[in-house]
C-alpha positions in Angstrom: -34.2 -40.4 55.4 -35.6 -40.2 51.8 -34.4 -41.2 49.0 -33.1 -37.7 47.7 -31.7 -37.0 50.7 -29.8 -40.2 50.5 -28.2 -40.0 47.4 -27.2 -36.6 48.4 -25.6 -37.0 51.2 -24.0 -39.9 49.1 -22.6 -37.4 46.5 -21.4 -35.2 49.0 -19.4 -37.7 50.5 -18.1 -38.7 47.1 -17.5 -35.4 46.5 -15.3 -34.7 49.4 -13.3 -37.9 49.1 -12.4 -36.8 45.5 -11.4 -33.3 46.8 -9.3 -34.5 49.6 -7.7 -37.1 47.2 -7.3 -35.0 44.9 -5.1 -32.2 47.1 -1.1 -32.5 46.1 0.9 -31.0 48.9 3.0 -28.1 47.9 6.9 -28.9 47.5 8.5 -26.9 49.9 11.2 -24.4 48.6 14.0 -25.5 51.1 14.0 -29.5 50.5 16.3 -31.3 48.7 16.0 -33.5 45.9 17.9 -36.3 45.1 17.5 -38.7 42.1 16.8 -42.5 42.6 17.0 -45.3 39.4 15.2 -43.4 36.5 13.2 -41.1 39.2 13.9 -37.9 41.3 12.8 -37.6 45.2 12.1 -34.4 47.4 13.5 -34.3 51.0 12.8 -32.3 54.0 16.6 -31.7 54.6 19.8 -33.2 55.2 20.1 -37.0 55.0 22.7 -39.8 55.2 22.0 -42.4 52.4 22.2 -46.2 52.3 21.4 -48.7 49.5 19.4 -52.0 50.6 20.2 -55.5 49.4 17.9 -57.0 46.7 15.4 -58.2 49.5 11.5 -58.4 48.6 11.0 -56.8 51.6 13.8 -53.6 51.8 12.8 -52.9 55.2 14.7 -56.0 56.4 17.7 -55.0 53.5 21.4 -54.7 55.0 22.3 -51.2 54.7 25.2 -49.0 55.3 23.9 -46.6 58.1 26.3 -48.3 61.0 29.1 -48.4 58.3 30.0 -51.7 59.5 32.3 -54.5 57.6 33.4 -53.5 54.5 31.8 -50.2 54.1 30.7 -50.8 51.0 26.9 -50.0 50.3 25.0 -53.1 49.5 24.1 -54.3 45.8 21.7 -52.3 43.5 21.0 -53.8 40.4 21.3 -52.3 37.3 20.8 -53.6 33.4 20.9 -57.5 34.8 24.2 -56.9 36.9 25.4 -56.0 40.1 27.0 -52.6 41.2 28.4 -51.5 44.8 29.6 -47.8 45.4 31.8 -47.8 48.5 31.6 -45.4 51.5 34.5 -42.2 51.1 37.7 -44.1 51.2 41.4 -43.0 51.0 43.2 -44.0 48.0 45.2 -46.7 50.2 42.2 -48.6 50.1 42.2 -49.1 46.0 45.8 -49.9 46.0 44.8 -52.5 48.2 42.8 -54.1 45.7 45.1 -53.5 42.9 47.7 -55.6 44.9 45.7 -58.1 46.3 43.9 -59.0 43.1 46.3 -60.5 41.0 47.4 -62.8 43.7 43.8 -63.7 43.6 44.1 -64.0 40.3 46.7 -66.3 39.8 45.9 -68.7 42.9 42.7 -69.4 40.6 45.0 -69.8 37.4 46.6 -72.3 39.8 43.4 -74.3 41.2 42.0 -74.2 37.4 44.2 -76.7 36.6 42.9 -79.2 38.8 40.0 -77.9 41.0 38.7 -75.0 40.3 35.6 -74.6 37.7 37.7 -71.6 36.4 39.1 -72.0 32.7 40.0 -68.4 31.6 40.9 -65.3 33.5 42.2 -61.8 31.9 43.0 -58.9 34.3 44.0 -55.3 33.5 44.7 -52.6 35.7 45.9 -49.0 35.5 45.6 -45.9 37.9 41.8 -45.7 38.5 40.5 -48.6 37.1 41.0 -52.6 37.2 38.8 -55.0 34.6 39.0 -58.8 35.0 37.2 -61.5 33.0 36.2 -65.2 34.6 35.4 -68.2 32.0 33.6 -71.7 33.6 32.2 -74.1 31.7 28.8 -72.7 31.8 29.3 -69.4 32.8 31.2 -66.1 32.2 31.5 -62.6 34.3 32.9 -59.6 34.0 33.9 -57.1 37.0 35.6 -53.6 37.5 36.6 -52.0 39.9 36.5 -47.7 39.7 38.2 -45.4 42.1 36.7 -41.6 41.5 35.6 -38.6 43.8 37.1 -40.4 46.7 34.9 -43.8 46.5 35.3 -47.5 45.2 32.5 -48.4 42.5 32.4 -51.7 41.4 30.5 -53.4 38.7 29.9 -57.1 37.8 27.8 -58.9 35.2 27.5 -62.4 34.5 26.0 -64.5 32.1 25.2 -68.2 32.1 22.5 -68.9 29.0 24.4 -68.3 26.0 26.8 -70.3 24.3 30.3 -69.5 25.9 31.7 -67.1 22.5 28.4 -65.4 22.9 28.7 -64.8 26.6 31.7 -63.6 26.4 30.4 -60.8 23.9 27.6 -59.9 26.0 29.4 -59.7 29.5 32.4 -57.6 27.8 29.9 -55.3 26.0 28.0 -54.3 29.1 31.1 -53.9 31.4 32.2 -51.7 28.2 29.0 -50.0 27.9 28.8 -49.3 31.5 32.5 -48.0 31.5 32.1 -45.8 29.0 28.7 -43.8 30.5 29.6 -44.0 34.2 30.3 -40.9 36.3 30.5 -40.1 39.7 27.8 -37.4 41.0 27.6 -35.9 44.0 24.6 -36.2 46.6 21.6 -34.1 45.4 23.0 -33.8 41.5 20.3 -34.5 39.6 21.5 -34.9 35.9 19.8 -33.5 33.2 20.9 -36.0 31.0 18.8 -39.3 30.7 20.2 -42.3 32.9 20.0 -44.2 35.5 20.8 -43.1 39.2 22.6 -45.0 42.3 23.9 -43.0 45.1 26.8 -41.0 44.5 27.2 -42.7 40.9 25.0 -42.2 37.9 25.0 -43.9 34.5 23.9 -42.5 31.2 21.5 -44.1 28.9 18.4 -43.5 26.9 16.0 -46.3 27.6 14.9 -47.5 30.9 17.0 -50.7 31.3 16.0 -53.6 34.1 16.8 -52.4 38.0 16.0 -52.9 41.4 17.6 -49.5 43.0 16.2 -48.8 46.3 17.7 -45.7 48.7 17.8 -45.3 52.4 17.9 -42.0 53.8 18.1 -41.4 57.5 17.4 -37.6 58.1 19.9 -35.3 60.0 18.0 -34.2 62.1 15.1 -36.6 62.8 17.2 -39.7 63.1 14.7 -41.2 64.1 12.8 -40.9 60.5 14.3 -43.3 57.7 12.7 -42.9 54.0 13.0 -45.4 51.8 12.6 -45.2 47.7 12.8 -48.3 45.8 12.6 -48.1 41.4 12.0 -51.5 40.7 11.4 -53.5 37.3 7.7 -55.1 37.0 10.3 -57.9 36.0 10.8 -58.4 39.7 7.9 -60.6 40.6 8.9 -61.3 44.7 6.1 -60.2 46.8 5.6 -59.6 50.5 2.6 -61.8 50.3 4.1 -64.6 48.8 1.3 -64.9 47.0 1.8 -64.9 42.9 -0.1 -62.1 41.6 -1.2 -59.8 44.9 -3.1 -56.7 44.9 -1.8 -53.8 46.4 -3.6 -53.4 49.2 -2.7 -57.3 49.8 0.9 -56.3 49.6 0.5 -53.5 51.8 -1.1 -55.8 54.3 1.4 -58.5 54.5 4.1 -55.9 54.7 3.1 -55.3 58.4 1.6 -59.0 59.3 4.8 -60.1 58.5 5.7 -62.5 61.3 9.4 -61.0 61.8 7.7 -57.5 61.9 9.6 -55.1 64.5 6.5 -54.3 66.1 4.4 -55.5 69.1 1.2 -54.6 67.3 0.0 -51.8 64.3 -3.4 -49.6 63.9 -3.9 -48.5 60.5 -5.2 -44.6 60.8 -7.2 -42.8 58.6 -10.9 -43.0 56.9 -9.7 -44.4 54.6 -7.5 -47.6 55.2 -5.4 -47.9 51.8 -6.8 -44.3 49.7 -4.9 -44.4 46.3 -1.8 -42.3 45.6 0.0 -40.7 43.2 4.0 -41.1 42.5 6.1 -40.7 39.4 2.7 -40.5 37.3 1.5 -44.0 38.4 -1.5 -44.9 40.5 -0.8 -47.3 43.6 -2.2 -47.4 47.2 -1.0 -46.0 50.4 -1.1 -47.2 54.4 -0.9 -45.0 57.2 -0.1 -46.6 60.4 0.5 -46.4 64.5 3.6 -49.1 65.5 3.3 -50.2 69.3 6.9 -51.5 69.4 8.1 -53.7 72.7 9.3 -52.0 75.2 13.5 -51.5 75.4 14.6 -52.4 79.2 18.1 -54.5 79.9 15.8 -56.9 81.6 14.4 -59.9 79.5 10.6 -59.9 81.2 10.3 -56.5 80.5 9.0 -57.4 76.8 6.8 -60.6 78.2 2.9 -60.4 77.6 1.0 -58.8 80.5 -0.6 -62.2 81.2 3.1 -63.3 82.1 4.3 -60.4 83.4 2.1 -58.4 85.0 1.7 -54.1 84.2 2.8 -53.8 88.1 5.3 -56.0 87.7 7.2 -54.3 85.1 6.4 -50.7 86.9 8.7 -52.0 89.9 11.1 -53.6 87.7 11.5 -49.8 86.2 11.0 -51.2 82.7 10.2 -48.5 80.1 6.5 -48.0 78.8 5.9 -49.2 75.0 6.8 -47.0 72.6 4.2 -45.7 69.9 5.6 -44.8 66.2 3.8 -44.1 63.3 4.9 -45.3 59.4 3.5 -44.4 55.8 3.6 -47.0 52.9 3.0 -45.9 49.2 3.0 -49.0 47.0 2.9 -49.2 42.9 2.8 -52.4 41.5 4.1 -52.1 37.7 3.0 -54.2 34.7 5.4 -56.7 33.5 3.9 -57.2 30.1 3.0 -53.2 29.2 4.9 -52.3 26.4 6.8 -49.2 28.0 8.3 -48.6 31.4 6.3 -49.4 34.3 8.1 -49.7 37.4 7.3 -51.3 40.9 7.5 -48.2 43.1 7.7 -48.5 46.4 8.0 -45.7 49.4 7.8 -45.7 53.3 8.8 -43.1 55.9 9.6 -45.0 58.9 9.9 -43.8 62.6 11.6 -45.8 65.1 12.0 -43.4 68.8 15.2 -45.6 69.6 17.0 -44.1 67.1 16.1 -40.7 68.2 19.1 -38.9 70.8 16.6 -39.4 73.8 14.7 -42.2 72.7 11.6 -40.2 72.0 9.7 -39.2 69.0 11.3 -36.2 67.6 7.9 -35.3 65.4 4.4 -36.3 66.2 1.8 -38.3 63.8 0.4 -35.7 62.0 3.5 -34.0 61.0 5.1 -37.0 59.6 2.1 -37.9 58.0 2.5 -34.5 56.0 6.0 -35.1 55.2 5.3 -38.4 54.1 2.0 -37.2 51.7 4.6 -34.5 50.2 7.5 -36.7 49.9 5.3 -39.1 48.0 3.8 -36.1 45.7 7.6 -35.0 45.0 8.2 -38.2 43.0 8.8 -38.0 39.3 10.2 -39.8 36.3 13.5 -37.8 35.0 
């Protein structure tokens, strides 16, 4: 081949790769949108929503999808303290708390005296609302409890730095501050205003304050198709490589070679193996993958290696054939030091068949690789 011909064929290839990165799916008219931390989300249809717990890796995060325990969605974090929004509960269930907490209350009044690292307590409480205030020796928090549109919000914030008198001002000002711009919304509001966005609860403000907010959604019907968004702080400096300062595609990695990884094996697809991607205006990297997960049979040799249990073996024993899913990643990784607002954003569409009504896939790979390229096109900074 000469020369020419080479560096043709070279451009052409370029070319094309810039074209097909280029392409932004279209938003389909009929999805919904719902509005994440300081972002907004496109989804194809009806979900049920969860929040994960503060884990580096929100895959693994407790969420509230079996409503189990307490039902109370697990902790987002919002302007250094924690919030929980509980799921719809009957009024009962605040009256509860407003009976049960002073006796709380006032058996650590009671342990303080001797015990109990406690030195100062307040608590208020009136038809929607309960306030209380904790004093250590080194430490101070303040927590509320909200009762609105049929759920239980609650709010705490600590502080354990400043001098005690200082503390105290900080704590009381943010549980003010967040008192005074908190409202209930209902799924698939999107404000208008400015502020900061946790399911079913949204808080006003005007500068992008430090978060980790990350949203589960389970769709209606594909249960077997859970979408995660995560607005994150660059503050937040965990990594799924353990490693101090990853790349992306390093993070992306280590997210499936994780060794407590629900699957038997992955394939990443595509030409290319991590193309870039856009979401909320940022530039990060993407994965697109095929998940072998173990087979699902009552009998414990069904998920042994070949080598121990042989493909005949398990035919006779009637255990099931592996299952084959597929799951996109979008990654952002934010700049801690930039001078304005750049997040850690983080996306995944996730199919697991078990969750599906007949344990099998209820869309194929190319489909939910289209959802998943449009989903991550939809994101946008409010």
């Amino acid at each position: 081949m000469t020369i020419i011909k080479k560096i043709s064929l070279s451009c052409f290839i370029a070319s094309l790769s810039f074209a097909l990165q280029a392409k932004t799916p279209a938003i389909p008219e009929n999805w919904k949108t719902e509005c994440v931390g300081y972002f907004q989300i496109s989804l194809p249809g009806e979900v049920e929503v969860g929040v994960v717990r503060t884990n580096p890796d929100p895959s693994k995060g407790n969420h509230n999808l079996q409503h189990k325990g307490n039902q109370f969605f697990a902790d987002s974090i919002y302007f250094g303290s924690s919030i929980r929004i509980s799921s719809m509960r009957k009024e009962r269930s605040f009256s509860r708390i407003k009976n049960e907490k002073p006796k709380e209350i006032e058996q650590r009044r009671q342990m303080a005296v001797t015990l109990s690292p406690f030195q100062t307590m307040e608590y208020k409480s009136d038809e929607n609302l309960i306030t209380y205030f904790s004093q250590g020796k080194s430490w101070v928090s303040a927590s509320a409890f909200i009762y609105q549109a049929d759920r239980i919000y609650y709010f705490r914030t600590s502080e354990n730095e400043l001098p005690p008198a200082e503390a105290e001002t900080e704590v009381k000002f943010i549980r003010s501050n967040f008192l005074q711009n908190f409202r209930p919304r209902a799924l698939y509001e999107v404000p208008q205003e400015k502020g900061f966005c946790m399911p079913y609860g949204f808080v006003k403000d005007g500068t992008p304050q430090s978060r980790s907010m990350g949203t589960i959604m389970r769709l209606k019907d594909h249960p077997d198709i859970r979408i995660l968004f995560r607005d994150q702080s660059a503050s937040f400096m965990k990594s799924y490589s353990g490693e101090e300062n990853p790349t992306v595609e390093k993070e992306l990695r280590a997210f499936w070679e994780r060794p407590d990884w629900d699957g038997l094996k992955y394939q990443t697809l595509g030409f290319r193996k991590f193309p870039s991607v856009q979401m909320g205006g940022y530039t990060g990297q993407s994965t697109f993958v095929e998940i072998t997960r173990r087979t699902r049979s009552s009998k414990d040799q069904c998920s042994w290696d070949d080598k121990y249990f042989s493909k005949a073996e398990k035919k006779e024993a009637g255990c099931l054939p592996q299952t084959k899913d597929y799951g996109y990643i979008a990654y952002v990784k934010g700049d801690p030091d930039a001078k304005e607002d750049t997040p850690n954003l983080l996306l995944y569409v996730m199919q697991d068949s078990q969750n599906a009504p007949d344990g099998k896939p209820t869309i194929g790979k190319d489909e939910l690789r289209k959802m998943a390229d449009t989903i991550a096109a939809s994101i946008k900074r409010r």
